[in-house]
LOVEXTI-334340 format. One record per residue: residue in three letters; y, x, z of N, C-alpha, C in turn. Coordinates in steps of 0.2 Angstrom, whole numbers, plus 2048, in hexadecimal, padded with zeros to 3 digits. Layout:
BEGIN
ALAYXZYXZYXZ...
This chain:
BEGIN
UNK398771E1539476EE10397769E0CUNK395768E06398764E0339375CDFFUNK396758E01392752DFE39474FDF5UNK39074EDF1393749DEB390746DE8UNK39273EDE938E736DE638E73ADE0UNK387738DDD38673ADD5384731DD4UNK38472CDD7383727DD637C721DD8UNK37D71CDDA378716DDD37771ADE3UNK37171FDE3370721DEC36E728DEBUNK37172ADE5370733DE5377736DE7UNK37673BDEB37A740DEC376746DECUNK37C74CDEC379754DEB37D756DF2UNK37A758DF637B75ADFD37A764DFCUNK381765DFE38276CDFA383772E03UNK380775E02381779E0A38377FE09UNK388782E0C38E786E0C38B78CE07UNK38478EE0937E795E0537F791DFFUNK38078CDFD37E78ADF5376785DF5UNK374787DF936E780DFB37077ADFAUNK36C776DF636D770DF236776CDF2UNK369764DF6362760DF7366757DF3UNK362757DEF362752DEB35F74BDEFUNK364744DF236173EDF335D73BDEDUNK359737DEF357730DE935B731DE5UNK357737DDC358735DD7357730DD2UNK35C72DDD1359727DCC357729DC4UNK353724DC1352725DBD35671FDB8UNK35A721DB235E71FDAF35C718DACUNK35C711DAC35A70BDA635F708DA4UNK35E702DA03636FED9E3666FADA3UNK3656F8DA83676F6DB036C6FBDB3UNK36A702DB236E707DB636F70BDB2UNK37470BDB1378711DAB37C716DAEUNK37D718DB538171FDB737E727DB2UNK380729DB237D730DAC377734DB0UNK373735DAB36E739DAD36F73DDB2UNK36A741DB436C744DBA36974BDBAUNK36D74FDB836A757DB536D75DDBAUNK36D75BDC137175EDC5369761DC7UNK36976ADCA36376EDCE36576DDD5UNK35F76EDD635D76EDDE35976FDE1UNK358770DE7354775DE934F772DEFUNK35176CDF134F766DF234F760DF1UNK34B75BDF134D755DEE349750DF4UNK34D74BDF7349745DFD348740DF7UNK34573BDF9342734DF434172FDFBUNK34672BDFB342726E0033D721DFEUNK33B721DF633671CDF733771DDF0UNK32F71ADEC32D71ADE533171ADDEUNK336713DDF33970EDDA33C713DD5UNK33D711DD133F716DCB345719DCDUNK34A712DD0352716DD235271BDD7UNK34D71CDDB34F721DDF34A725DDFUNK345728DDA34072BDDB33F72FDD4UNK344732DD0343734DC934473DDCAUNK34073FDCE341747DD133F74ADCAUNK33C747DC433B74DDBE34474EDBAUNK34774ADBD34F74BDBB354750DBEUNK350753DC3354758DC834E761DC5UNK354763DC435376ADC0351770DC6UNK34D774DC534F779DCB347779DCFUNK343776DCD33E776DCF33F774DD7UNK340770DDA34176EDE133C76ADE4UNK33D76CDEC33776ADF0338762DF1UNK33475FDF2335758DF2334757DF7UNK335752DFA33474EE01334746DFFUNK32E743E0132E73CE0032873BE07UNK32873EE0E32573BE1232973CE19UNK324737E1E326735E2232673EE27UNK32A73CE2E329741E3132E748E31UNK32C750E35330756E3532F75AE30UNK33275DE2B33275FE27335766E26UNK33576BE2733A770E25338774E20UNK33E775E1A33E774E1234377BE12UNK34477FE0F34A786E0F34C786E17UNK34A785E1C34D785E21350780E23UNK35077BE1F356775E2334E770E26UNK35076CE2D34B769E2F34D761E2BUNK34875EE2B346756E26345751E2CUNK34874CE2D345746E3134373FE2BUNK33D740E2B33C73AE2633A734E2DUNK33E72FE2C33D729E3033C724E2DUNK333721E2D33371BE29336713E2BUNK337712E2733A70BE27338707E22UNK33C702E2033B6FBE1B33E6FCE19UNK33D6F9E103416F7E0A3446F0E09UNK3436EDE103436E5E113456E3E17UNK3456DDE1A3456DBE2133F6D8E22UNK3396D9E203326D5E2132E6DAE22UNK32F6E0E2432B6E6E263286EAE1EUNK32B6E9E1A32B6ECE153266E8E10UNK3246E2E1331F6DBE0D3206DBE06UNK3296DBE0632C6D9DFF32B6DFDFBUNK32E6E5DFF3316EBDFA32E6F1DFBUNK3296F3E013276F8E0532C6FCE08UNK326700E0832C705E0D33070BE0BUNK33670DE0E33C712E0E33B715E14UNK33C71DE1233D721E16346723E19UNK347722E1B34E726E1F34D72CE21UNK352732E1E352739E1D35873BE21UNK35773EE2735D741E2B35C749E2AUNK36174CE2A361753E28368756E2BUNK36875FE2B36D762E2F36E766E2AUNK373768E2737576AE2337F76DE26UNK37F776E2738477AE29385775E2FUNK381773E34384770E39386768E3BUNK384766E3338675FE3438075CE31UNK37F758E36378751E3337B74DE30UNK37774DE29377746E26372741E26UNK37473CE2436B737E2436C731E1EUNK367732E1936772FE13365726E15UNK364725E1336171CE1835C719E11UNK35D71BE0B35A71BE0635B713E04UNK35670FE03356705E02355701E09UNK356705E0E356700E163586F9E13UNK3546F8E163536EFE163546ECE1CUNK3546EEE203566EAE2835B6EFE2DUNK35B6EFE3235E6F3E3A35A6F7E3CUNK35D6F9E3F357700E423576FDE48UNK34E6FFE4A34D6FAE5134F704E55UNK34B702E5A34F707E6134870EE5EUNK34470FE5D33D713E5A344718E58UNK345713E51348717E4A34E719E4AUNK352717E50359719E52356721E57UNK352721E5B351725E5D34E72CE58UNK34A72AE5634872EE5034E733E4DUNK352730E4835972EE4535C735E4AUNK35E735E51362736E54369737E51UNK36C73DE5237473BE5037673CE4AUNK379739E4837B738E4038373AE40UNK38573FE3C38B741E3B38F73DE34UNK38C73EE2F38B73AE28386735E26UNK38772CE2538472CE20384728E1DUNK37E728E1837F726E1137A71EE11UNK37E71AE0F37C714E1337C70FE0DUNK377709E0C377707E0437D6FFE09UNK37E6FDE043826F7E083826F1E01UNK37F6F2DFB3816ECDF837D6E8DF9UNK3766E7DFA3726E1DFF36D6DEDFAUNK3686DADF93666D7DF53606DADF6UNK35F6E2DF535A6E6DF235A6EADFBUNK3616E9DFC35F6EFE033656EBE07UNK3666EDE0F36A6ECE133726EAE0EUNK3736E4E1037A6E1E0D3806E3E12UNK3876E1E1138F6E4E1338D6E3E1DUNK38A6DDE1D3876DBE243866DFE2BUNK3806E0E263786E4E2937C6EAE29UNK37E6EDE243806F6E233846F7E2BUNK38B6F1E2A38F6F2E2F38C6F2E35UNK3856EFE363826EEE3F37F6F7E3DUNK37E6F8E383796FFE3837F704E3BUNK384704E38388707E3A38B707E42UNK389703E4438B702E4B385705E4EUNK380706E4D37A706E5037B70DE4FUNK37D710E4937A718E4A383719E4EUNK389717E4B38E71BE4D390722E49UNK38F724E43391728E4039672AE3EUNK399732E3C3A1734E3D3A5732E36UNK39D732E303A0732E2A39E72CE26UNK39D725E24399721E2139B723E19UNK395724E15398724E0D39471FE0BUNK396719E08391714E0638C715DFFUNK389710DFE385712DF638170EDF7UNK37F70DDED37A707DED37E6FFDEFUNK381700DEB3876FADE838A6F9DE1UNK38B6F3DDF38D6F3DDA3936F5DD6UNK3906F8DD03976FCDCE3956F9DC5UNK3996FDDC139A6FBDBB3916FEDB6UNK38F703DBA389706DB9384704DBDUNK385702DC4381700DC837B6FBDC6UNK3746F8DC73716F5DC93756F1DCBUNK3726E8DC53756E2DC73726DFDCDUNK3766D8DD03736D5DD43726D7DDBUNK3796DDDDC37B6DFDE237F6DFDE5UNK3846DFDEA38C6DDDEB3906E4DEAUNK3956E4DE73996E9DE739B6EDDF0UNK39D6F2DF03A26F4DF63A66F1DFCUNK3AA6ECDF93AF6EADFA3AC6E6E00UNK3A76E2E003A56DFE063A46E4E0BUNK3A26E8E0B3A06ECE113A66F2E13UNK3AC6F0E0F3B26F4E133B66EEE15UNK3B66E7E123BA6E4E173BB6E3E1CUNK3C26E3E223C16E4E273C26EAE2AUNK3BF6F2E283BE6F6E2A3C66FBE28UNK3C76FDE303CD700E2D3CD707E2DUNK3C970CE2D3C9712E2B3C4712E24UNK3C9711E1F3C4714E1A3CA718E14UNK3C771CE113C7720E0D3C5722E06UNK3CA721DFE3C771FDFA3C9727DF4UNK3C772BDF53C9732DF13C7731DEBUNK3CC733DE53C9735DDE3C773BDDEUNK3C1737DE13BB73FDE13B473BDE1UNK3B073FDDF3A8740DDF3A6742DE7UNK3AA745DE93A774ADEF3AD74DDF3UNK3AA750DFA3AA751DFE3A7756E01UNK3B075AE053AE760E0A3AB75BE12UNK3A7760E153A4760E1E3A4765E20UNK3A7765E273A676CE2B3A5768E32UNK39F76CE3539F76AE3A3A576BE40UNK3A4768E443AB769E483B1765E45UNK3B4764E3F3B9761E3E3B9759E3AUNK3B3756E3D3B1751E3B3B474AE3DUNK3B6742E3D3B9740E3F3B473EE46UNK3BB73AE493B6738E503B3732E4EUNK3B272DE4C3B0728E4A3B0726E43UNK3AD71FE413AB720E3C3AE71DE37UNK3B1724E323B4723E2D3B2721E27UNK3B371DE243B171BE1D3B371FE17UNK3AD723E123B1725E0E3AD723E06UNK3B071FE033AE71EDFD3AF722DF8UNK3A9726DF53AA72BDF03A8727DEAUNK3AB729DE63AA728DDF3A572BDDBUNK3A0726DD639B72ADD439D72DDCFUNK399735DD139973ADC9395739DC3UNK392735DC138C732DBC38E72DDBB
């Protein structure tokens, strides 16, 4: 399967059949300027309302949506929607986000969408293994370089891709990248959008790979 940041906290999750499921589309403003998003698919997850991760009328191909909690099974792949917060105050400030694990040619991913706090023991249970994932880290709005890094201890994943940081296009008012790789000494920065997975040849631990946005 293959993964590709289209940018903020969209990606297109591509499965070996050609099956295509779309993260949090955003919708484009003068704050967020990554390129429209005119990619089809056959699924589309939303962890939550906000303009930036919820613009499904931008995704071509007429696709099934997913924006709730709970088991899901969509063209055959199974959904774990686990809900969560958009904040540390039980969702007060921002409400709430859903967290999407998914098994796609053997490997789980799990989206985390605007996590705002840790996962208590519930929602790690829930969650169970994560092979990939895609994790916001620039902070302000969602779990900052901190918080992500304890996330990632907590789950333990093979592959971490971060997102939802600031970039040249990004939403202001949030930390770039760099604080959440410092420190870390497996990381990986390809002049690429994207990314092969195959299960079985995945690393043992968790590697960092920063893709580049296609938008």
């Amino acid at each position: 399967m293959e993964i590709k940041y289209l940018g903020h906290a969209a990606f297109v999750i591509t499965s070996d059949k050609g099956l295509k499921i779309i993260t949090d589309p955003y919708a484009t403003a003068p704050d967020l300027t990554y390129g429209e998003i005119t990619e089809t698919a056959d699924i589309v997850t939303v962890s939550h309302a906000h303009f930036d991760h919820s613009n499904v009328a931008a995704v071509k191909g007429n696709p099934e949506v997913l924006s709730r909690v709970g088991r899901s099974v969509v063209k055959g792949i199974e959904f774990k929607g686990v809900a969560s917060a958009h904040d540390d105050s039980g969702g007060k400030q921002r409400g709430g986000n859903i967290i999407f694990c998914f098994e796609v040619d053997g490997v789980t991913v799990c989206h985390l969408g605007d996590l705002g706090h840790r996962l208590d023991d519930k929602q790690l249970k829930e969650m169970g293994r994560v092979d990939i994932l895609l994790i916001p880290v620039g902070g302000n709005y969602t779990i900052d370089a901190k918080v992500a890094t304890e996330v990632c201890d907590q789950l333990k994943p093979k592959v971490v891709i971060p997102m939802h940081y600031k970039t040249e296009k990004g939403i202001p008012g949030i930390s770039g990248v760099e604080g959440f790789l410092s420190g870390k000494a497996s990381v990986s920065r390809p002049d690429s959008s994207q990314s092969e997975f195959k299960a079985g040849e995945l690393p043992a631990t968790g590697q960092i790979l920063v893709l580049k946005p296609a938008l």
